[in-house]
C-alpha positions as CSV (number, residue, x, y, z in Angstrom):
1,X,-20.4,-47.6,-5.7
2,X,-24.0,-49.0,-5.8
3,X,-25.1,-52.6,-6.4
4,X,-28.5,-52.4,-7.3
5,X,-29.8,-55.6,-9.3
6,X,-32.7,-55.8,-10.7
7,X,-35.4,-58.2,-9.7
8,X,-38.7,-56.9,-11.7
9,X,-40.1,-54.2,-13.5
10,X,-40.8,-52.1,-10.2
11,X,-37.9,-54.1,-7.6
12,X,-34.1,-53.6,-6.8
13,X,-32.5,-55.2,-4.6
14,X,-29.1,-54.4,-2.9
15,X,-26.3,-55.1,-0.6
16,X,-25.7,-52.6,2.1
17,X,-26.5,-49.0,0.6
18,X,-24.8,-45.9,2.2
19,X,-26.1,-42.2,2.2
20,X,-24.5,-41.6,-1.0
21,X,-26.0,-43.9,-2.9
22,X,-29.8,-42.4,-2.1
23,X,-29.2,-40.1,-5.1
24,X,-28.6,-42.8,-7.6
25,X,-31.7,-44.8,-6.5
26,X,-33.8,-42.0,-6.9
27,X,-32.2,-41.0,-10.3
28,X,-33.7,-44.7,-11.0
29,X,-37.0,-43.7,-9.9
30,X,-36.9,-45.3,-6.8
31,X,-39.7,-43.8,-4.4
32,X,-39.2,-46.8,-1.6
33,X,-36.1,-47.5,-0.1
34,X,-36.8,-50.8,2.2
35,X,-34.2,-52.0,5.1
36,X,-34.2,-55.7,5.8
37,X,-30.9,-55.4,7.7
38,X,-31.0,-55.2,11.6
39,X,-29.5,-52.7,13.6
40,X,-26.0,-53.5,15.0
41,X,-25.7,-56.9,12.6
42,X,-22.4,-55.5,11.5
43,X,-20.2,-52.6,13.1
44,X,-19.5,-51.1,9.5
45,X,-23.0,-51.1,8.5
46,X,-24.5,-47.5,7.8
47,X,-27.7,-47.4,10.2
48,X,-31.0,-47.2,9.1
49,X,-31.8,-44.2,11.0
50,X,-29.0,-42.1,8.9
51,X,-30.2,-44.0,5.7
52,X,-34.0,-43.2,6.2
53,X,-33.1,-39.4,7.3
54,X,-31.0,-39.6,3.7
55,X,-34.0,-41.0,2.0
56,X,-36.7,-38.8,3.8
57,X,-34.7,-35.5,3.1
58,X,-34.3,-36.6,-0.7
59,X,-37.8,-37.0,-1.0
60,X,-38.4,-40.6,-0.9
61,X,-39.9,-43.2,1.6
62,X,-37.9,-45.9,3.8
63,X,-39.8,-48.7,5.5
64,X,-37.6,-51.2,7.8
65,X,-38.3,-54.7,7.9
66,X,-35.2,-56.4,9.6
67,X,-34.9,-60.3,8.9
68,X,-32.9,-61.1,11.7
69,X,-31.2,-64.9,12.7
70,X,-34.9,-66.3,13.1
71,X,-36.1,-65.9,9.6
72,X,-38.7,-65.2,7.9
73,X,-42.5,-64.8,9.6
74,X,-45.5,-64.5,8.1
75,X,-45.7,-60.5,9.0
76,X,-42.8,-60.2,7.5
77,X,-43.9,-61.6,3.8
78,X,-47.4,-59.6,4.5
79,X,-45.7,-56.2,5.6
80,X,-43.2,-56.6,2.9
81,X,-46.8,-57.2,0.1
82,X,-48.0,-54.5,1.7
83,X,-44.8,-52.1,1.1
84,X,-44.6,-53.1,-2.7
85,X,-48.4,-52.1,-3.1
86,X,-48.4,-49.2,-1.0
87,X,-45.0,-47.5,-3.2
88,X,-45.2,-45.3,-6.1
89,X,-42.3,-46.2,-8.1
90,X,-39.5,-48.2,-7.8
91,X,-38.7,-49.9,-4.7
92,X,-35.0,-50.8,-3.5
93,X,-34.0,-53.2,-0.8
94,X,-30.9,-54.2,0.8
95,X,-29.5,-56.2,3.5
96,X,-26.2,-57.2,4.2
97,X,-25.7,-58.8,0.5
98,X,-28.9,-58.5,-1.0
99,X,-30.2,-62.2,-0.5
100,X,-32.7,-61.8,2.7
101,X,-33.7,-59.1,0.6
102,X,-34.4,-61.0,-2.7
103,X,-35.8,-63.7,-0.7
104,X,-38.0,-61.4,0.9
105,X,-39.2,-60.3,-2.6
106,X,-40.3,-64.0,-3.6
107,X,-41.9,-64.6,-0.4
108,X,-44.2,-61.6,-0.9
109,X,-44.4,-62.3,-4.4
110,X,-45.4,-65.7,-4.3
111,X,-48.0,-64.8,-1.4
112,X,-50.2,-62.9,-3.8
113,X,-49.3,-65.5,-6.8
114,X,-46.2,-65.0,-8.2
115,X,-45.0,-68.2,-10.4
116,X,-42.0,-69.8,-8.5
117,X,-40.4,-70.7,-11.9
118,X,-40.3,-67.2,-12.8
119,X,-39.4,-65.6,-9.1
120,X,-36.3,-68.0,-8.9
121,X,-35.0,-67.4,-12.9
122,X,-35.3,-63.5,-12.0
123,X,-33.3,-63.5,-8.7
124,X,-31.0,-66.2,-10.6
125,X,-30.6,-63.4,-12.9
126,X,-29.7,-61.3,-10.4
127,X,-27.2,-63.4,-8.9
128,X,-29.4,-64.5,-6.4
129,X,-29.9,-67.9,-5.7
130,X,-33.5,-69.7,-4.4
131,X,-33.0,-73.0,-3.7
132,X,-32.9,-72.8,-0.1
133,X,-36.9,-71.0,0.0
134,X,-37.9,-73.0,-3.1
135,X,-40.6,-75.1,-1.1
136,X,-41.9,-72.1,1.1
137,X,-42.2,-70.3,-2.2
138,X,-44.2,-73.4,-3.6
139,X,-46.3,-73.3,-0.7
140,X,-47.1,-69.9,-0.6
141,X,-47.5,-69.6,-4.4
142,X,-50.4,-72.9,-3.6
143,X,-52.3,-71.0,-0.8
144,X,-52.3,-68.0,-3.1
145,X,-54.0,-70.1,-6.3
């Protein structure tokens, strides 16, 4: 059963997704599936090759951006920009529980000038919590004005 929560107009984001819930997301409108979970993290985790073969074959595009034990970079919030303006649709990303993911999200958000206020009530919404990224998102969300 999927877990997909809603972070914006055009974002979802997920705990770990199997094959069977590619059909769902694209019933969504989902055209971007991204992976920020890295390979072998957890021996019951689907791998991204069978989840992006899933995705390709129902018509939609998979991008993987694993956020490993080290964090987050600065590729990583521009490749992640660069997805979300690149995607035709609806975009879906998942991780282990959905927070790298969400965090993710704001990161890139906040890059191109996303209000911190409003990234951390929308993941709050979500269930996702902030607080630990609050002052990168405030720095990024400064560079950005």
């Amino acid at each position: 059963m999927s877990d997909f929560r809603r972070l914006s107009d055009s974002v979802l984001a997920s705990p770990q997704i199997g094959t069977d819930d590619i059909a769902e997301a694209k019933k969504l409108g989902v055209t971007l599936i991204i992976n920020n979970r890295p390979e072998g993290e957890s021996p019951d985790q689907t791998e991204g090759a069978r989840i992006e073969q899933a995705a390709r074959e129902a018509g939609l595009d998979y991008f993987a951006i694993p956020i490993g034990q080290a964090g987050f970079g600065k590729a990583d919030i521009e490749a992640m920009s660069g997805a979300f303006m690149q995607a035709g649709g609806q975009v879906l990303a998942y991780c282990r529980s959905g927070t790298r993911s969400t965090f993710l999200w704001s990161l890139a958000e906040a890059s191109q000038g996303g209000d911190p206020d409003e990234l951390t009530a929308a993941a709050a919404q979500a269930g996702y919590d902030l607080s630990p990224i609050r002052p990168m998102l405030e720095a990024l969300a400064g560079e950005a004005s």
